[in-house]
N, C-alpha and C positions, 0 to 999 in steps of 0.2 A: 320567466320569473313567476313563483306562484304570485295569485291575488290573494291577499288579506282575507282573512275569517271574518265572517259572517261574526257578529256579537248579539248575545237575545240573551231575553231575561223570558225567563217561562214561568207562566202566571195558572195560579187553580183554585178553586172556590172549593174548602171541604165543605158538601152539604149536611148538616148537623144530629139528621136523622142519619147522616151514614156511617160506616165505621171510618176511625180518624186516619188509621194504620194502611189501610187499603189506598186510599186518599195521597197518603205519605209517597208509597210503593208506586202509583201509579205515576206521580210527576216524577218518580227517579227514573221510572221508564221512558217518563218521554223526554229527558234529558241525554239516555241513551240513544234514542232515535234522531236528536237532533244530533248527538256527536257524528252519526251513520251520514249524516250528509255535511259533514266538516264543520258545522256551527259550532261556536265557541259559545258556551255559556257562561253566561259571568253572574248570572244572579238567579234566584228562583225565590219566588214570592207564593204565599198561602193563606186565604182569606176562611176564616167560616161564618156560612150566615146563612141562616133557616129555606133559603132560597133566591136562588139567581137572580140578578139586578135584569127586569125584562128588558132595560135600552145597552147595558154595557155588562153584563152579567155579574162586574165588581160593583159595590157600591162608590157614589163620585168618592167617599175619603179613601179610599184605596186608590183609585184612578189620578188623584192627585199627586200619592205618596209615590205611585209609579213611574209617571213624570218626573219626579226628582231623581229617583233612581238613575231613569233613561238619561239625562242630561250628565249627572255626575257618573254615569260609567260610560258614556260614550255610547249608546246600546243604540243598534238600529234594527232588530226583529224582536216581536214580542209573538211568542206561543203560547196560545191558552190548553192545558191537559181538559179542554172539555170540546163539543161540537157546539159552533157560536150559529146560531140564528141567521138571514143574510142584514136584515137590519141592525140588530147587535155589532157583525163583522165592520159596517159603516161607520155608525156612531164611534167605532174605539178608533179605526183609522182618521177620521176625523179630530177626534178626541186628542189622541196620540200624537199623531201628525207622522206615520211611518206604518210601515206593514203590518198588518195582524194576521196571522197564521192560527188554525184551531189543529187539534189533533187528527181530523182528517185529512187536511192540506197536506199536514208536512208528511203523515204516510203513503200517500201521493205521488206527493216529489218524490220520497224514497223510491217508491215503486218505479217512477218514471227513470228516476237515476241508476238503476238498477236490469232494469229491462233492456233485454238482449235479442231475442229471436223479433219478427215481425210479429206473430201470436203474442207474447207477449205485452209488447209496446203497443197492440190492440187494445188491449184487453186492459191496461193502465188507460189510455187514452178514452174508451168508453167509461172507465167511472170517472174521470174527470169530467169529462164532458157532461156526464149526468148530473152531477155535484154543483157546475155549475151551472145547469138552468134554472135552477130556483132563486140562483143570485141576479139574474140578469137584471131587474127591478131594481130602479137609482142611478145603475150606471150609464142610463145617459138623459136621466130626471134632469141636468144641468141644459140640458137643448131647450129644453120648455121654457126655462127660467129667464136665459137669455135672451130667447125669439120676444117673448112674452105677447099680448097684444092679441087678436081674436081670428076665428076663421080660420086659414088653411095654414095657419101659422102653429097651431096650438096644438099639442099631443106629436112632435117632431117626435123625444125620443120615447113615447109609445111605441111609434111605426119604429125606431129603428130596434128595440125591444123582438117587435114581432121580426123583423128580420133575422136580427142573432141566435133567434130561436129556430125559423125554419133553416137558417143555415147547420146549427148544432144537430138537430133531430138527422136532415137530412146524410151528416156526416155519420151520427151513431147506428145509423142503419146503414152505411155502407160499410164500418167497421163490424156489423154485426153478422155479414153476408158474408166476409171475410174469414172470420171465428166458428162460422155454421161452419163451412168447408173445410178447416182447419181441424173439427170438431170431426168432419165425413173422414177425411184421410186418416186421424187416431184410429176409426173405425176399424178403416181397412186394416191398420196396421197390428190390432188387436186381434181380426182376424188370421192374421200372419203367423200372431203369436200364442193362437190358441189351443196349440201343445203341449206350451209353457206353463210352468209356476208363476206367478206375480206377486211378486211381493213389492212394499213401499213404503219407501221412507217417511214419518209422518210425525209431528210434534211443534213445539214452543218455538219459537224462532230464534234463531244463534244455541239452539239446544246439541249442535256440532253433526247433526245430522250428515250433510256434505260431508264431511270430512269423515267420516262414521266409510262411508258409502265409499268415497275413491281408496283409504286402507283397506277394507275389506273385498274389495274387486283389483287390490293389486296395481291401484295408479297411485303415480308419485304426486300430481296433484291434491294441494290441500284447500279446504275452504277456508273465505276469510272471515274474523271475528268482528261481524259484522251484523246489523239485524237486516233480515230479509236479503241474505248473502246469493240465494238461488231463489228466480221466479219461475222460471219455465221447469217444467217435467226433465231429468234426462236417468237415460235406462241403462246398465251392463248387465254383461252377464257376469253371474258370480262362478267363481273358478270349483271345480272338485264337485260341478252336478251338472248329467245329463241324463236323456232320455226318460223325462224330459229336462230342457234343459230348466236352469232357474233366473228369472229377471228381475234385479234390484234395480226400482224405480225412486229418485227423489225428488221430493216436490216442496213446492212452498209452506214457511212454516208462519204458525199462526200466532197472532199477536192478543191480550185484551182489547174489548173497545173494536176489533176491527171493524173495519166500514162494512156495512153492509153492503154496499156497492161493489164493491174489491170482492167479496165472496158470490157473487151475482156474475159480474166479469169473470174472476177465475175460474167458475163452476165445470167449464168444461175440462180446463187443464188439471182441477179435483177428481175429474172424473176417474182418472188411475187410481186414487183412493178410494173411491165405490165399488170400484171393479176388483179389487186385487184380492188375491188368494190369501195373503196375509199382509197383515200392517205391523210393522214395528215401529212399535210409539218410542221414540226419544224423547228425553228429558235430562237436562243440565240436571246432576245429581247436586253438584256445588252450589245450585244457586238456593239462596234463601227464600224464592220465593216459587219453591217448586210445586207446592201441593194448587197452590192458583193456578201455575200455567198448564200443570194435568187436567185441571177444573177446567179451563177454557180451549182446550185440546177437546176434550170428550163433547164438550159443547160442541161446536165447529163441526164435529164429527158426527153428530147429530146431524145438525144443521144440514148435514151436502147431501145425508143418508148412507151413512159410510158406520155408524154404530154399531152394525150387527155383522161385520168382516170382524173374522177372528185376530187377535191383537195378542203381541207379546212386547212388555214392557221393556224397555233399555236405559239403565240408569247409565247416562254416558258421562264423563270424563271425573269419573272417578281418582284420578292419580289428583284430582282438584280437591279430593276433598280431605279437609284435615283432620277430622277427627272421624278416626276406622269405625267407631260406635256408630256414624250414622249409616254407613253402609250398613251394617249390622241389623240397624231398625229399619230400616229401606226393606230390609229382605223380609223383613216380618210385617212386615205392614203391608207389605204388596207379595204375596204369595206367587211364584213361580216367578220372579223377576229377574232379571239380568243386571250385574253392577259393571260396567266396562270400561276399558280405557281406548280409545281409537288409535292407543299406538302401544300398545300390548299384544304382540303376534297370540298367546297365551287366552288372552281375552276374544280375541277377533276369532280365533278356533273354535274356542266356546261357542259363541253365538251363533257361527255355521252350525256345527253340531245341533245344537235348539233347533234348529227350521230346519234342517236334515229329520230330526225325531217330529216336528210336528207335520210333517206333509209323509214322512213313513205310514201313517194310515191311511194315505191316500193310495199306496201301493196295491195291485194284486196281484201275486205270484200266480202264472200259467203255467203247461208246457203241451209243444203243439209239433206236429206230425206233418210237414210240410212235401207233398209229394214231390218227385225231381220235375214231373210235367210245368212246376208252377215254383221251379227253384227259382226265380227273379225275387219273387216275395221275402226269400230268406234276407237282400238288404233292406226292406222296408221293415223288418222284425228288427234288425239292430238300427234302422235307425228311429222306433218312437219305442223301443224296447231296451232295458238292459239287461244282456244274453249272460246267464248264468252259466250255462252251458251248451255244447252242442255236438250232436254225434249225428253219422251220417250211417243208417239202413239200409235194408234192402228195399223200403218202399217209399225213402226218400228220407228229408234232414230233419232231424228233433232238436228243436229250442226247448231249453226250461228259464223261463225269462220272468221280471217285473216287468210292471207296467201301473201307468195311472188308469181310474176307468174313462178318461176320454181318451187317450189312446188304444183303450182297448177297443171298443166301440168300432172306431176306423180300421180296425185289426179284422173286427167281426164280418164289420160290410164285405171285405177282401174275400170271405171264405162264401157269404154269401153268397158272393158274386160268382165264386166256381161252384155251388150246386145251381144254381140257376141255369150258367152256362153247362 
């Protein structure tokens, strides 16, 4: 038998100097994020006023009104769309008399409810744990209160404060020793695959990325419409490229607001994003609020050091959008860009094609004279080569091949190595 939904009313202070609309957009997102963890919303409340209330961030006549709300809908979670203070977080739990959630928490939760691999559920787990050492003060203020009275009675939950704390630290370091090695074996594995193309999947989150990704590598698996659908990294290879071959990596997609923390954590599994040979940005062409989540996409991407990997845009799920004109302006506004559909075979050709033509100049056509003394080499030439041609001499087999220039490179050393020897 499922358990009942969760009921929250989500609360936001537009700040007066800021735009109203932004404001507006952001609580519809975090309405979205609370549906991603099965919350039922039943109300959303919006306050403006020149600046945040410093004990409860709403002023008490909101805090009031809220309470009524709470009582006549039955509501037992309230989400703030801002990052509450840890004293703020108190006074409204108190105030309230039921949980307060700020927009870090609940992408959090998300994270954690989400989280699959051990890396992963690290790497959540360190930013929570980080998140919450700064709250740890008050939570056990109530030991002092009741002990009361002088001497070795007084500052109880000080000392157990400082205990919570060396237990937290010591935990986040052994989750962090974890993510290091985690962090060493990507290594290795990078070295594995440093023949390869990389490309990676990168953009707004529920921007259909996944599902972009399992279409076009040919699995029947689809992603679900959900935010933060994939945490962890996962790689194919794409079909119709070798030698080298090509690897589509997708990774986690990025939100406004996100925690810093969570981009701290994630840093290593971003790493595919710093490193890769190309990024394909995704972006929900459908959604109204796409030129923001570009805006905070290219942030992020900033942010990890990943800005200066070359990037071809993908306006995905296209068949969403209703009027053809904006495709239309899409194409013009963003010069060289891609409008697709992840279930248009038509469209998915396309977009091969595009990273087929931008890694073409990574090519350079050779052709090489291979004597029969050192015929073993001719499969090492088809396998980091693609053999255009090949005829057999009297002084041994002629290849006329592409190649990328690090395959060439390990091509070169092979020849090296017979004048030497």
């Amino acid at each position: 038998m499922n358990e009942p939904k969760r009921k929250a009313l989500l609360l936001s202070v537009h700040l007066k100097s800021k735009d109203l609309w932004s404001a507006e957009q952001s609580l519809l997102e975090l309405e979205a994020l609370a549906r991603t963890l099965e919350i039922e919303v039943v109300a959303k409340e919006m306050q403006s006023r020149d600046s945040p209330d410093p004990r409860t961030f709403v002023g008490q006549g909101k805090l009031e009104e809220v309470k009524q709300i709470i009582a006549e809908q039955k509501i037992d979670l309230v989400i703030f769309d801002h990052d509450l203070s840890p004293n703020q977080g108190k006074h409204l739990e108190r105030a309230l008399e039921m949980m307060v959630l700020d927009r870090t928490q609940l992408i959090l939760e998300i994270f954690f409810d989400h989280a699959k691999t051990p890396e992963a559920k690290a790497q959540v787990e360190v930013a929570q744990l980080e998140y919450m050492l700064p709250r740890l003060v008050g939570m056990w203020a109530h030991l002092d209160r009741e002990k009361g009275g002088i001497g070795a009675s007084r500052g109880t939950g000080e000392k157990q404060i400082n205990i919570d704390r060396t237990l937290i630290r010591n935990r986040i370091t052994k989750l962090e020793k974890i993510l290091a090695q985690a962090q060493k074996d990507r290594g290795v594995q990078g070295k594995q695959r440093q023949n390869c193309f990389q490309v990676a999947l990168t953009g707004y989150t529920n921007a259909g990325k996944t599902t972009l990704m399992h279409q076009v590598s040919e699995l029947e698996e689809v992603g679900e419409d959900k935010l933060f659908a994939t945490l962890e990294s996962r790689t194919r290879k794409l079909p119709g490229f070798s030698h080298p071959e090509l690897l589509l990596t997708d990774t986690v997609g990025f939100i406004q607001n996100l925690p810093h923390g969570l981009v701290a954590s994630f840093r290593s599994t971003l790493s595919v994003v710093r490193d890769a040979d190309l990024l394909l940005h995704v972006a929900d062409a459908s959604n109204p609020n796409l030129e923001q989540h570009l805006e905070t996409t290219f942030k992020v991407l900033e942010e990890i050091g990943a800005d200066q990997v070359p990037q071809l845009l993908v306006f995905n799920k296209a068949d969403l959008v209703e009027d053809p004109s904006r495709l239309v302006w899409l194409k013009s506004r963003y010069p060289g860009c891609l409008t697709v559909s992840s279930f248009s075979k038509e469209d998915l050709a396309g977009l091969l094609e595009r990273v087929k033509e931008h890694f073409a100049k990574n090519y350079i056509s050779q052709e090489v004279l291979i004597p029969y003394a050192f015929s073993k080499w001719v499969n090492r030439y088809f396998e980091l080569t693609e053999v255009l041609s090949q005829s057999f001499e009297e002084e041994g087999v002629r290849l006329s091949y592409k190649t990328t220039y690090g395959n060439q490179q390990i091509l070169d050393a092979l020849i090296r190595q017979k004048e030497v020897s």
